[in-house]
C-alpha positions in Angstrom: 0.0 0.0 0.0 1.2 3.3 -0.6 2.5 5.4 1.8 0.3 8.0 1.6 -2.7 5.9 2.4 -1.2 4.3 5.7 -2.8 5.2 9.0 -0.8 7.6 10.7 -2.3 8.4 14.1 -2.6 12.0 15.0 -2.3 11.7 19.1 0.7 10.1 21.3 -0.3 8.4 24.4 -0.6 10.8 27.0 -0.8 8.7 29.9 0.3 10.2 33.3 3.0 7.7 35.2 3.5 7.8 39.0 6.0 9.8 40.2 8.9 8.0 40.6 11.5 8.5 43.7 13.1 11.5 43.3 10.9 13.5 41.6 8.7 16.8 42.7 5.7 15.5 45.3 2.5 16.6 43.1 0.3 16.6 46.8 3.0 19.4 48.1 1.6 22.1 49.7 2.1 25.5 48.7 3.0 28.7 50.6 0.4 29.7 52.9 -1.7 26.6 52.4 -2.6 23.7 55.1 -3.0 20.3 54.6 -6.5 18.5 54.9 -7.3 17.2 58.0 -8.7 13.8 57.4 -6.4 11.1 58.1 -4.0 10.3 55.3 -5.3 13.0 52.9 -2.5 14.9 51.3 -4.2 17.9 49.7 -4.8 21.5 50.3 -7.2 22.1 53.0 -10.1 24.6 50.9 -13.0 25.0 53.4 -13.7 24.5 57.0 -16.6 22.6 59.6 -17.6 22.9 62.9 -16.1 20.3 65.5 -19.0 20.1 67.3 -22.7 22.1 68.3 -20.7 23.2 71.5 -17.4 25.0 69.8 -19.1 26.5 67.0 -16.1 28.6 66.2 -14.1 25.5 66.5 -13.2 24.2 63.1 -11.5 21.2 61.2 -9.7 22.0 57.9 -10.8 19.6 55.1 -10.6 19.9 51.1 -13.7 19.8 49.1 -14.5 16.1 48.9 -13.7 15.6 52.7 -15.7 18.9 53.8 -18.7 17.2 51.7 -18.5 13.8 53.0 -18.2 15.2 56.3 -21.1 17.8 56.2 -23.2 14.6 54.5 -22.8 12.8 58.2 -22.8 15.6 61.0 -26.1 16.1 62.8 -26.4 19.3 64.7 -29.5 18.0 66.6 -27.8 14.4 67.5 -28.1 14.1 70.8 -30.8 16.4 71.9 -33.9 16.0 73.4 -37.6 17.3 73.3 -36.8 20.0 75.6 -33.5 20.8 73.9 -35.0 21.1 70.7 -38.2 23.2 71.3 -35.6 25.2 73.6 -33.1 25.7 70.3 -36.1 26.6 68.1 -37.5 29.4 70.4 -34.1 31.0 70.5 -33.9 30.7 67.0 -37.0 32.9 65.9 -35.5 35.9 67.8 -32.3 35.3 66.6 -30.8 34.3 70.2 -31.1 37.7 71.6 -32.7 38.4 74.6 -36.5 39.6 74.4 -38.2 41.9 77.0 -41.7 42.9 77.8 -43.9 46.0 76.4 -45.1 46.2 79.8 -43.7 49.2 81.6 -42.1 48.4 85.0 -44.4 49.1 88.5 -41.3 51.5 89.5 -41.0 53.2 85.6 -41.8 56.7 85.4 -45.0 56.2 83.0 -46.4 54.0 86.2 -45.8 56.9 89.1 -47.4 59.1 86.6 -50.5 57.0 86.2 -50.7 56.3 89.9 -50.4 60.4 90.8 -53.3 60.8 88.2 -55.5 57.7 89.1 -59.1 58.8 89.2 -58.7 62.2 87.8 -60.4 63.0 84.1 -57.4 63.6 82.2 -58.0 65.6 78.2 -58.5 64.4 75.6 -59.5 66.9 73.3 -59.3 64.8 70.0 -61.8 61.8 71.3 -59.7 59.3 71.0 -60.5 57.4 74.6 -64.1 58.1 74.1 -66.8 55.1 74.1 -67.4 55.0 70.2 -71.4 56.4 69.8 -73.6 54.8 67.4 -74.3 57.4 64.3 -77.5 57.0 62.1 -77.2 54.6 59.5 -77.6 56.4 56.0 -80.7 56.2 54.1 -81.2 53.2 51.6 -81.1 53.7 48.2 -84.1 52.2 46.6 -83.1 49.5 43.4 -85.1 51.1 40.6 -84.0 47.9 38.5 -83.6 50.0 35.3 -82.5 48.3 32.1 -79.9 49.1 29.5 -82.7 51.3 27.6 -83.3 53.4 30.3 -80.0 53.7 31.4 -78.6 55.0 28.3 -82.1 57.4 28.0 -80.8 58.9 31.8 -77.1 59.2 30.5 -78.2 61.3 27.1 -80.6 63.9 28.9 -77.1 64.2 31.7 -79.3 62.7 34.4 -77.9 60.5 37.1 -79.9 57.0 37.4 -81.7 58.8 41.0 -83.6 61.2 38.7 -87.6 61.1 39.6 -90.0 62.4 36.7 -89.9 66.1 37.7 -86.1 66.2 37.1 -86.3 64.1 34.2 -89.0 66.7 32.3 -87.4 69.4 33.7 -84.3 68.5 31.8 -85.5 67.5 28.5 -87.4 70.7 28.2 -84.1 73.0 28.9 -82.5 70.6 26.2 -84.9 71.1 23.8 -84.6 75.0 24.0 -81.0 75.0 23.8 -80.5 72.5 20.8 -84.2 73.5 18.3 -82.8 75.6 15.2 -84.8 78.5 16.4 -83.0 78.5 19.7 -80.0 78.8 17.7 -80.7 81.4 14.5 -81.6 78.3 12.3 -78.0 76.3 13.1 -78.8 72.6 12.6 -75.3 71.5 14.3 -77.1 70.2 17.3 -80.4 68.5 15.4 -78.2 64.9 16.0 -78.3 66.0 20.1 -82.1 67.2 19.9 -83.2 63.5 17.9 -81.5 61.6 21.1 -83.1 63.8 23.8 -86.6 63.3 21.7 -85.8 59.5 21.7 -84.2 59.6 25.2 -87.7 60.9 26.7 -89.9 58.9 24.8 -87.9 56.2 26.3 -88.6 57.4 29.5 -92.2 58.3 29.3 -92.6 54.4 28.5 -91.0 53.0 31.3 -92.9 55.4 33.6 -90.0 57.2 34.4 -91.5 60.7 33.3 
């Protein structure tokens, strides 16, 4: 075969050896770095774990894979009992700081001052230690149940959905002053306004409404 057809592989083997005696230890540790402390592990020590719930600023040293397994097996609640644990969670929802009362003290100055002013009316010019009084409750609108038709009648004379029949003719009669052609010198520019009020009342005057 040809030599230009033969395989010729692109890659050498790249296979690491062990180091051999005498040569650079790859595990050495560099400046300003501490070895893991798991037993027999070599490498860099990269993050840090409690010794135990007691000596919480007490740490070991591990690398990652150590620090994992380890965190994977440590219980911070081994050990404790009922007591211990309600205890633990109390003190965790205020954050382990001491709480204290609202209450003011029997010997605070707010409680000599109430007990030099007890049975004495005291102001209160704004109310605000009055007994609440009962006011009248407002008048009850009445449901007129009016439809769409009637509605929109209401809405084109400007009349809110309350309006009784004097209101209502009272109304269409002013509009039809200001929007006739001889209320206006013969200008037809509101005859579209004057055929919806017409309509608009007629509507009315059906349902009863004026």
């Amino acid at each position: 075969m040809p030599g230009a057809f033969q395989y010729k592989p692109k890659f050498v083997d790249i296979r690491v050896r062990p180091p051999r005696e005498g040569d650079d230890d790859v595990h050495a540790l560099k400046d300003g770095e501490r070895a893991c402390d798991h037993a027999g592990c070599r490498a860099a020590a990269t993050a840090k774990a409690p010794k135990s719930r007691e000596h919480m600023d007490d740490h070991y040293w591990f690398c990652q894979p150590h620090a994992a397994e380890y965190n994977r097996s440590w219980d911070f609640f081994a050990g404790m009992s009922e007591s211990q644990l309600h205890a633990h969670q109390k003190a965790a929802e205020v954050g382990g700081r001491p709480t204290w009362q609202f209450k003011a003290s029997k010997f605070s100055r707010e409680a000599a001052a109430f007990a030099a002013h007890a049975g004495r009316p005291f102001a209160d010019p704004f109310g605000l230690f009055r007994k609440p009084t009962k006011t009248a409750a407002p008048a009850e609108v009445t449901d007129r149940r009016l439809g769409r038709l009637e509605r929109n009648a209401l809405a084109d004379l400007d009349l809110a959905d309350t309006a009784d029949a004097k209101a209502v003719r009272a109304r269409y009669t002013e509009l039809v002053k200001r929007c006739h052609p001889d209320a206006n010198g013969g200008d037809r520019s509101a005859e579209h306004k004057l055929q919806r009020v017409v309509k608009a009342y007629q509507t009315l005057r059906k349902a009863g409404l004026a």
